[in-house]
C-alpha positions as CSV (number, residue, x, y, z in Angstrom):
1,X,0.0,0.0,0.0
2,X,1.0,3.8,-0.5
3,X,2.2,5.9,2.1
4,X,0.6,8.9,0.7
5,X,-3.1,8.7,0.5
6,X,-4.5,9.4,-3.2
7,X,-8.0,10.6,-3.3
8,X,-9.8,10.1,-6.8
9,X,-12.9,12.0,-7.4
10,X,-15.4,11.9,-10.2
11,X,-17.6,14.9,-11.1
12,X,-20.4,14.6,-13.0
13,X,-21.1,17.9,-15.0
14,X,-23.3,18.9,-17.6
15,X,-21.5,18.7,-20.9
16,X,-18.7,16.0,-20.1
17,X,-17.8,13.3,-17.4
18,X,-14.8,14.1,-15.9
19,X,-12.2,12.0,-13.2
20,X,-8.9,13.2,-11.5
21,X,-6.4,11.1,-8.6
22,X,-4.1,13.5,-6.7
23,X,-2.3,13.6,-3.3
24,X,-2.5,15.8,-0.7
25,X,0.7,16.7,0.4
26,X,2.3,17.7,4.9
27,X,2.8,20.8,3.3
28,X,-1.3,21.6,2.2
29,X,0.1,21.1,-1.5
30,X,-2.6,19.3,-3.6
31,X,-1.0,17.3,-6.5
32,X,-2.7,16.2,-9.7
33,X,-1.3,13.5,-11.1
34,X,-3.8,12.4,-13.4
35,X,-6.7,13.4,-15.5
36,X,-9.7,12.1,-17.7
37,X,-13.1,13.3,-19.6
38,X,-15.0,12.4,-21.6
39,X,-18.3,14.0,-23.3
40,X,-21.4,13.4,-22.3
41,X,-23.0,13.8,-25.1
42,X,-26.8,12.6,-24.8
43,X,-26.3,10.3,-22.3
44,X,-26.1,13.2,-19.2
45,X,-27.8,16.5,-20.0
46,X,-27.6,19.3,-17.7
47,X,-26.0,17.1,-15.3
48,X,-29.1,14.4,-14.9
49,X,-28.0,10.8,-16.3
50,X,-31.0,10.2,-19.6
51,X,-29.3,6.5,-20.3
52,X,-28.0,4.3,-17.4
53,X,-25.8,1.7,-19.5
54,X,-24.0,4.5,-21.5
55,X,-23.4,6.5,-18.5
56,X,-21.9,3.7,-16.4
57,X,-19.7,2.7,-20.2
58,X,-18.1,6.6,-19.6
59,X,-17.8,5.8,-16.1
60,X,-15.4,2.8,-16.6
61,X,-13.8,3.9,-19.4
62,X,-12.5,7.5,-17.1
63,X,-11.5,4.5,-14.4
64,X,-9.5,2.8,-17.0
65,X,-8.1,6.0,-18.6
66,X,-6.6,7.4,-14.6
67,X,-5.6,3.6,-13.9
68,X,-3.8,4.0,-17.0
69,X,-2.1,6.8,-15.8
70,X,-1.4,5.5,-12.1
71,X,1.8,2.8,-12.4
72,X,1.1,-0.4,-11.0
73,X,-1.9,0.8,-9.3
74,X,-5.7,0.0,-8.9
75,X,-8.4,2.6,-8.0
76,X,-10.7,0.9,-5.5
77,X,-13.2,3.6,-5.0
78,X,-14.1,7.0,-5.8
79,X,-15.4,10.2,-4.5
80,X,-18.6,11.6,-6.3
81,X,-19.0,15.5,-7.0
82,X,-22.7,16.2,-7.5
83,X,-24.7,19.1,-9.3
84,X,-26.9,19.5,-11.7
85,X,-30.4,20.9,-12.8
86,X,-31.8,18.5,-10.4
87,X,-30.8,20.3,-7.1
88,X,-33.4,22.6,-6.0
89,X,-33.5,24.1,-1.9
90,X,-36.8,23.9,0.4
91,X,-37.2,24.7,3.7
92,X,-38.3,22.6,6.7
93,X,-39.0,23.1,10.3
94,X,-38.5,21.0,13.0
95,X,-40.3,21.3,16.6
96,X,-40.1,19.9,20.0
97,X,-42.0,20.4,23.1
98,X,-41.6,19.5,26.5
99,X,-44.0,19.3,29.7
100,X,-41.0,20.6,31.7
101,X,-37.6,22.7,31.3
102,X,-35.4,20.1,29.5
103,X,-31.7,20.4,28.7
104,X,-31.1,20.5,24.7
105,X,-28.6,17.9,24.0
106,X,-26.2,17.1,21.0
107,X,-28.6,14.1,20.4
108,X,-31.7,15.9,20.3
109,X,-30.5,18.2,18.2
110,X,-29.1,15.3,15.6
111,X,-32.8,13.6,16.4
112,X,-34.5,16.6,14.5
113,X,-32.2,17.3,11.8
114,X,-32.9,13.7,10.8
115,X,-36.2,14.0,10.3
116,X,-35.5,16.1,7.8
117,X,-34.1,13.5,6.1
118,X,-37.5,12.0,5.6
119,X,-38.7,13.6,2.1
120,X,-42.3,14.6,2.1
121,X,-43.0,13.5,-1.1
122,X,-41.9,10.1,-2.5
123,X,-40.7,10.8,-5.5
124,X,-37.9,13.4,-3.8
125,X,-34.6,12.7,-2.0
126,X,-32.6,14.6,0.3
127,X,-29.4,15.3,-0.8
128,X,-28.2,17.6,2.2
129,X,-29.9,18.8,5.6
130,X,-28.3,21.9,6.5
131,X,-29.5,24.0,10.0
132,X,-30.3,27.7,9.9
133,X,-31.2,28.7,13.1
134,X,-33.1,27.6,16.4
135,X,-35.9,29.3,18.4
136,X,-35.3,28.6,21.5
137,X,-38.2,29.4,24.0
138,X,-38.1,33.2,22.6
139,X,-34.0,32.9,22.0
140,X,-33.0,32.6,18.5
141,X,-29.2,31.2,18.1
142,X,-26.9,28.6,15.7
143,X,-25.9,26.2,18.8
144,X,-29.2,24.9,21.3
145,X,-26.9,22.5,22.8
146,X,-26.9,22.9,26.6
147,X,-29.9,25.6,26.8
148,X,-32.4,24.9,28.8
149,X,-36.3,25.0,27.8
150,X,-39.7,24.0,27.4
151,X,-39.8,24.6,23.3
152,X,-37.6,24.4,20.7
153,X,-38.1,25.3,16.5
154,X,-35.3,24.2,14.5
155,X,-35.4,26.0,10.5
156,X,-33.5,24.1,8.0
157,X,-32.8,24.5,4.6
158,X,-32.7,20.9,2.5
159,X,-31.4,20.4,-0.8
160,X,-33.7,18.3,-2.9
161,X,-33.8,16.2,-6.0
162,X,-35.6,14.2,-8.0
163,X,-35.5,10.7,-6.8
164,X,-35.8,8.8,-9.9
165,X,-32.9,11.1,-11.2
166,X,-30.6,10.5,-8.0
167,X,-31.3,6.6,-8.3
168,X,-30.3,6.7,-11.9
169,X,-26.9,8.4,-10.8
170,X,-26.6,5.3,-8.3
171,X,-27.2,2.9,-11.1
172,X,-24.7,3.9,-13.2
173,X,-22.5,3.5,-10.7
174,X,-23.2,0.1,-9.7
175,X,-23.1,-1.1,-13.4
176,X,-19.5,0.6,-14.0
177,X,-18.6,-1.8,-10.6
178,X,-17.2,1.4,-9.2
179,X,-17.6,1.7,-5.3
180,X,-18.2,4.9,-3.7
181,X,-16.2,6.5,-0.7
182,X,-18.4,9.4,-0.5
183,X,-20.5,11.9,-2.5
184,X,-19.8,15.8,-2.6
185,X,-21.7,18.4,-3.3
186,X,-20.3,20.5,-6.0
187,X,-21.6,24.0,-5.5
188,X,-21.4,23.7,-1.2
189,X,-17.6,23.1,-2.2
190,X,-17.1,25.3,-4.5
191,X,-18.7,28.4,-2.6
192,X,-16.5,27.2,0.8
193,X,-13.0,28.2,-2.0
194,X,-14.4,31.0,-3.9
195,X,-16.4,33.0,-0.8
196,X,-14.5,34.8,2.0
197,X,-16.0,34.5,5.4
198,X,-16.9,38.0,4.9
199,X,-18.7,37.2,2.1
200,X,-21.1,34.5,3.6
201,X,-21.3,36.3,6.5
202,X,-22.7,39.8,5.2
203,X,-24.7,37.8,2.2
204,X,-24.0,37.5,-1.2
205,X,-25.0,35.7,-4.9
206,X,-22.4,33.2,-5.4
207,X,-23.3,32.5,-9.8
208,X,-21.6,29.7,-11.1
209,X,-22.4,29.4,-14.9
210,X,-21.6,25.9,-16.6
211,X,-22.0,24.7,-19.9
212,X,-25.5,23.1,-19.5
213,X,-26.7,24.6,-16.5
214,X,-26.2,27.6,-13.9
215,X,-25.8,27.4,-10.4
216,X,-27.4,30.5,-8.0
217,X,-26.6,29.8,-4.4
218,X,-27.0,32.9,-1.7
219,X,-25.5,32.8,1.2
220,X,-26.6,35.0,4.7
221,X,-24.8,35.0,7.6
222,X,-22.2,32.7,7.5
223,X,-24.6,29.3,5.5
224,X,-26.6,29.0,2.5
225,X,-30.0,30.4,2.5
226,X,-31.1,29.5,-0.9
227,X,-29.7,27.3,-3.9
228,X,-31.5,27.1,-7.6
229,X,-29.8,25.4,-10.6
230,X,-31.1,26.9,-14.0
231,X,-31.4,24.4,-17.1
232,X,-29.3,27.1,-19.2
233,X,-25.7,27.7,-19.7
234,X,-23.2,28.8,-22.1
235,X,-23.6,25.8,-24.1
236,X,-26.4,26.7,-25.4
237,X,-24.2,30.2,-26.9
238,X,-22.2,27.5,-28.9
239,X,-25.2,26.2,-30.2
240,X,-27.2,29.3,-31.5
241,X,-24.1,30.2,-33.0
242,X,-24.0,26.6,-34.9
243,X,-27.8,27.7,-36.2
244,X,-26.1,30.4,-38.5
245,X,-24.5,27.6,-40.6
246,X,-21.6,27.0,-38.5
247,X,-19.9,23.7,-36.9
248,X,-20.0,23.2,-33.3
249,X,-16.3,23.2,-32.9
250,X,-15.9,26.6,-34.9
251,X,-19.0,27.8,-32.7
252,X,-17.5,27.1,-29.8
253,X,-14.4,28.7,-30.5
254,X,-16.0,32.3,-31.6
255,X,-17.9,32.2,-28.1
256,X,-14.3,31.7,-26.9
257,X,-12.5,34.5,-28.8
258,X,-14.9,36.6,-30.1
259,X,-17.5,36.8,-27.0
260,X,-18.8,39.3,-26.4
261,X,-16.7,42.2,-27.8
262,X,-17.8,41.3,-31.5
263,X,-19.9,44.9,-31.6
264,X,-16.7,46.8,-30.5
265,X,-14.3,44.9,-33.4
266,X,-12.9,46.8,-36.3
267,X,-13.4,43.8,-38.5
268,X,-16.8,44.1,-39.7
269,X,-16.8,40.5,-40.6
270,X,-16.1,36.8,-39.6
271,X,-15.0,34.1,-42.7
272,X,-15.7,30.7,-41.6
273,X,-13.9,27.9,-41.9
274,X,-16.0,26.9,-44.4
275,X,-15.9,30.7,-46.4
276,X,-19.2,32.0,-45.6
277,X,-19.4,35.6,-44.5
278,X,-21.3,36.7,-41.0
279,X,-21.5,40.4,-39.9
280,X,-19.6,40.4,-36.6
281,X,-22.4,42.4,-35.2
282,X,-24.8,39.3,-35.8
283,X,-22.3,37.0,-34.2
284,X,-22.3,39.6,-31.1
285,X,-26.4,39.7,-31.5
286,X,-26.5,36.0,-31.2
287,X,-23.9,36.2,-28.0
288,X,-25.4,38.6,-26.2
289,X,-29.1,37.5,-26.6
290,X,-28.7,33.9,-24.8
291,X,-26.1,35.6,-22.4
292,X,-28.9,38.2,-21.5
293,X,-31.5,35.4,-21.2
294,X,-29.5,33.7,-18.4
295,X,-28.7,36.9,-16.7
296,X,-32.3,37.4,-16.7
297,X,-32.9,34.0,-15.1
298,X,-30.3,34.8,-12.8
299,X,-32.0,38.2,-11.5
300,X,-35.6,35.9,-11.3
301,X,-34.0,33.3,-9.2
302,X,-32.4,36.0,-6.3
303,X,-36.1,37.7,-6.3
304,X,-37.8,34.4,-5.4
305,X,-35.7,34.0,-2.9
306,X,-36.8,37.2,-1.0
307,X,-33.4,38.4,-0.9
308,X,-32.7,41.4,-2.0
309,X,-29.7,44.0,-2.1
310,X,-30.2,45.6,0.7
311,X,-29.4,41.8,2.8
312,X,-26.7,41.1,0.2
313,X,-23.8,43.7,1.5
314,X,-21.1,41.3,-1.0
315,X,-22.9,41.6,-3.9
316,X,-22.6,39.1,-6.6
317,X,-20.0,36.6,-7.0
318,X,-19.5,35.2,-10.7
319,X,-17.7,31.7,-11.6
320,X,-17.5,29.1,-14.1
321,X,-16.8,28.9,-17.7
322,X,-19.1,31.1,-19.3
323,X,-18.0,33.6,-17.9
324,X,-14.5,33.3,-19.5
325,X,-16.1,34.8,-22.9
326,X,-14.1,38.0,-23.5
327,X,-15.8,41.0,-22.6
328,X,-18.1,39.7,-19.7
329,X,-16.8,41.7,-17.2
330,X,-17.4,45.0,-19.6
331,X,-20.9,44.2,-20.5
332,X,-21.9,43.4,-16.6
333,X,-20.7,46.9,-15.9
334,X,-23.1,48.3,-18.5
335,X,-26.0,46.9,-17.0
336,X,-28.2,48.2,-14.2
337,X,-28.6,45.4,-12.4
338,X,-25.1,45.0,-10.9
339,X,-24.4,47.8,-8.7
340,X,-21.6,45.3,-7.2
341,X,-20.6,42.4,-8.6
342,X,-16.8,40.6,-9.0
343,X,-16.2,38.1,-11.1
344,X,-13.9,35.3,-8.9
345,X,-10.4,34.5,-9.6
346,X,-8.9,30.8,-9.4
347,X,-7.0,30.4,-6.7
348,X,-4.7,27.5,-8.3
349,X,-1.6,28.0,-6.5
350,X,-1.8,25.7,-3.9
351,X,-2.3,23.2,-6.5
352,X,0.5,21.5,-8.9
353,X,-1.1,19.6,-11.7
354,X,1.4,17.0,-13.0
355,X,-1.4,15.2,-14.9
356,X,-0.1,15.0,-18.4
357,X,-3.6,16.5,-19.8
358,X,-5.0,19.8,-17.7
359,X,-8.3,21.1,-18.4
360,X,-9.4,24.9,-18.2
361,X,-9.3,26.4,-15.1
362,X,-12.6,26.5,-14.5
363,X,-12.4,22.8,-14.3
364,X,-9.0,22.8,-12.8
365,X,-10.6,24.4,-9.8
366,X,-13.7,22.5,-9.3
367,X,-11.8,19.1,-9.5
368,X,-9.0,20.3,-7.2
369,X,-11.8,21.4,-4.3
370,X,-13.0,18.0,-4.8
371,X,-10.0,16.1,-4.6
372,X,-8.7,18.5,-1.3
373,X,-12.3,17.8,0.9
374,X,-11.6,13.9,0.3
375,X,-10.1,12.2,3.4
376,X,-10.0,8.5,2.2
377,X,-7.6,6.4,0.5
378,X,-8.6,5.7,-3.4
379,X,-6.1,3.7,-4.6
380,X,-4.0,0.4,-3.7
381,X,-0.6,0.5,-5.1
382,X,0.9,-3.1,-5.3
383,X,4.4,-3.4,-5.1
384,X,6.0,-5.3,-8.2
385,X,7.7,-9.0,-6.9
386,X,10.5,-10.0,-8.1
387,X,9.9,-13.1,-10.0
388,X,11.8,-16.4,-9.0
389,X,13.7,-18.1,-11.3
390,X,14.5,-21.7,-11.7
391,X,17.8,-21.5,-12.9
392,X,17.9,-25.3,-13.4
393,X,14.9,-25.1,-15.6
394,X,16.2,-22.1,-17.1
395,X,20.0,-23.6,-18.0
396,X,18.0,-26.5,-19.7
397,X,16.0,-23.8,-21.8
398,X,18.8,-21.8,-23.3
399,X,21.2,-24.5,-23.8
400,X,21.1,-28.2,-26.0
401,X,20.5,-28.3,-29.4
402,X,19.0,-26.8,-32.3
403,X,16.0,-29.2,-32.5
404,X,13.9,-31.4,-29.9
405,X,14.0,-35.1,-30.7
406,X,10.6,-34.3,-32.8
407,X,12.8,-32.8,-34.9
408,X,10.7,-29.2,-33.9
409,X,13.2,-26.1,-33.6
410,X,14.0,-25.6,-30.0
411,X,13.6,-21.9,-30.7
412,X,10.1,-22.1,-30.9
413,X,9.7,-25.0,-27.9
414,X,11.6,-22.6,-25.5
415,X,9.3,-19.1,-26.5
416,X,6.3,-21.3,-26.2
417,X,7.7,-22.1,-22.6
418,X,8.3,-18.7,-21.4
419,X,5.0,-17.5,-22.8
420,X,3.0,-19.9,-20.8
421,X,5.3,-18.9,-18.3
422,X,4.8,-15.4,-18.9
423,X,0.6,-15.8,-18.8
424,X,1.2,-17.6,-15.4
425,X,2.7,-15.4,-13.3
426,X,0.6,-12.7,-14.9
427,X,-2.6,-14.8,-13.5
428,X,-0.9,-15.0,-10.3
429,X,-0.6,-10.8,-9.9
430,X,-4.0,-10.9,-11.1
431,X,-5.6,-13.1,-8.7
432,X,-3.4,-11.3,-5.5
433,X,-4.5,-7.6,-6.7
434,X,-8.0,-9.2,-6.2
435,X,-7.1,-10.7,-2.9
436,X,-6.1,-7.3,-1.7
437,X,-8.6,-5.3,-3.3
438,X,-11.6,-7.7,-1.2
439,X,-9.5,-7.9,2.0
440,X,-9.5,-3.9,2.0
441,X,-13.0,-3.9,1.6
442,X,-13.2,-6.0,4.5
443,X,-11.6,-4.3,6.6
444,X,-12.8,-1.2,5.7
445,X,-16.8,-0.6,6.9
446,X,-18.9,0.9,4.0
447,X,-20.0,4.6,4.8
448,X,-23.5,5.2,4.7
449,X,-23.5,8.1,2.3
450,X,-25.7,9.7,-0.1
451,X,-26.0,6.5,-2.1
452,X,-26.1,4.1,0.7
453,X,-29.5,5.9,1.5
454,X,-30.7,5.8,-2.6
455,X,-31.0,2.5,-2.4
456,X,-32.3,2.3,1.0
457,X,-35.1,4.7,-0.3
458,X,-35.4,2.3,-3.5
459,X,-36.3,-0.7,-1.3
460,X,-38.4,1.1,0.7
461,X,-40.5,2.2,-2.0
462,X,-40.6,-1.2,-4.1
463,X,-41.6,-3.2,-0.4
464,X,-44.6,-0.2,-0.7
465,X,-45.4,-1.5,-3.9
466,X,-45.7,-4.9,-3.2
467,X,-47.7,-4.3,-0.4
């Protein structure tokens, strides 16, 4: 076994599939030492898994592809990092009453949040539980524990998702044969790196805009107060563009260079690679449109949640790839709508990427903040044995004459020998990476994680049927 523990994570986004192993190093240094994706084509689409067998295909073939890039390793289990257009936050209290003054304790407190974890409606499942505040007899405060009193209201704010969605996630899973050490949530992760304490404290819009989807978490006093993923994301820039008569790739490319400073360009015009002509100032048209409509969205999503800018001293908070279109950070200033707003730099330097492939940093950053909040082993490292030789056997092979007393060439007789020597010993490593693989498991108790309860909840709800 390794002495340094390698964590592997595998983050299901909403245009590719994508897998990393690194090791976290005394010094806080997180190194990346190998990388994988894969698109998702139709399979995933903003994030939710549409096709279970071609899903868990991906999955194996990213294990394969990191293995490939570990020596002499095997990855035993991985770390999941969860998003999504299925995630959606409701809120929940809790109460408890007693006949006399009663002493709040850690247990009671762990009693109620768990009742959260029973969805209200079947077809839901709780991804997270995570406490607001406590009204204690007429005392409101973070930490009941040790307060004495006759009532007690606990607020919560669950994360929720589609069941049937969720259990599809799990399946794929369980047809790639990959264990699970734990599942994390993406945008919880990502907002504990990108936000200061200051920040979450004073209240802010933490906007996190993907390819397929966009994320819009607010924060309040130091925890998240609302999250809502939107079903639109710069992807869908690439593909108006493509409706003008242009390839995907090229498409993708003009978002990428062009963005959204086409209606400022001296150039008047754009050749394509296949010599058509566009106005630059349609290309920006095209841009700006879609970019507006998930702005808009954006903007919708903060005024349901009853926050307004008056409660969100930190403003706005911008991440994720689309907002690495040239020009964003111009055009945001234009509008009205952003009195304050930042758009958030990656923080990569407490992170060495020695992976031969590296993604953009947009990427970079979300699969480093996975990797870093793992804590368990991944990977089992076997240790290459020297292979023992029978020197009498092996004399008698290289020596004596040019033909056996079939009158075969010996040439051939002795490679036919070391091959089925060869396939043995390779059996052999085979067979004891297996061994170790299933005593690890063993001695190593299964957490009861987010999918541990999926399928849990999926028992429980096919014993209803049957009954």
């Amino acid at each position: 076994m390794t002495e340094k523990k390698m964590t592997v994570i595998i983050e299901i986004g909403s245009s590719e599939i994508s897998g990393a192993a690194g090791y976290k190093h005394s010094d806080g240094k997180l190194e990346v030492v190998a990388y994988a994706a894969e698109e998702s084509g139709e399979f995933i689409k903003n994030g939710i898994v549409r096709n279970i067998d071609k899903t868990a295909q991906c999955l194996t073939n990213i294990i394969n592809r990191l293995e490939g890039q570990l020596n002499n390793s095997s990855i035993s289990q991985v770390y999941v990092g969860i998003g999504g257009s299925t995630f959606h936050s409701t809120h929940r209290t809790v109460k408890r009453s007693f006949e006399e003054e009663t002493r709040i304790t850690a247990e009671l407190v762990d009693e109620m949040a768990e009742e959260c974890q029973n969805p209200q409606s079947p077809d839901k499942f709780i991804i997270r539980v995570i406490p607001q505040e406590y009204l204690v007899d007429s005392m409101v405060t973070t930490d009941p524990v040790g307060c004495n009193c006759r009532n007690i209201v606990g607020e919560y704010l669950n994360l929720e998702a589609r069941f049937k969605i969720m259990d599809n996630l799990r399946s794929s899973f369980e047809g790639a044969k990959t264990d699970i050490a734990d599942d994390k949530v993406t945008p919880l992760l990502l907002a504990e790196r990108i936000l200061s304490e200051t920040d979450r404290g004073l209240g802010c819009v933490l906007v996190d805009m993907g390819a397929g989807t966009t994320t819009v978490a607010i924060y309040k006093g130091g925890c998240l107060r609302f999250l809502s993923v939107i079903p639109l994301g710069s992807g869908l820039i690439t593909s108006d563009l493509a409706t003008l008569g242009i390839s995907m790739s090229e498409a993708e490319q003009i978002k990428r260079t062009i963005g959204l400073t086409s209606g400022n360009s001296d150039e008047p015009v754009y050749v394509s690679e296949s010599n058509n002509t566009f106005p630059k100032a349609q290309l920006g048209q095209v841009i700006r449109a879609r970019f507006q409509e998930i702005i808009a969205n954006v903007l919708n999503q903060v005024k349901l949640s009853d926050f307004s800018d008056d409660k969100l001293s930190s403003g706005i908070v911008f991440t994720g790839g689309g907002m690495e279109m040239p020009g964003v950070e111009a055009y945001l200033k234009q509008q009205p709508h952003f009195p304050k707003f930042r758009i958030a730099k990656y923080r990569l330097d407490s992170v060495e990427w020695t992976a031969s492939e590296k993604p953009m940093a947009p990427k970079q950053l979300v699969l480093a903040t996975l990797l870093e909040a793992g804590d368990d082993d991944c990977v089992t490292i076997f240790e290459s044995k020297p292979v023992e030789i029978d020197f009498k056997q092996q004399e008698q092979m290289s020596t004596g004459s040019l033909f056996t007393d079939d009158g075969e060439d010996a040439q051939i007789e002795r490679d036919k020998k070391a091959e089925e020597e060869k396939r043995r010993i390779q059996l052999e490593e085979e067979a004891r990476k297996k061994a170790e693989q299933e005593k690890q498991k063993q001695e190593k108790p299964k957490k009861k994680g987010l999918f541990e309860r999926l399928k849990g909840q999926f028992h429980h709800l096919m014993d209803d049927e049957n009954e």
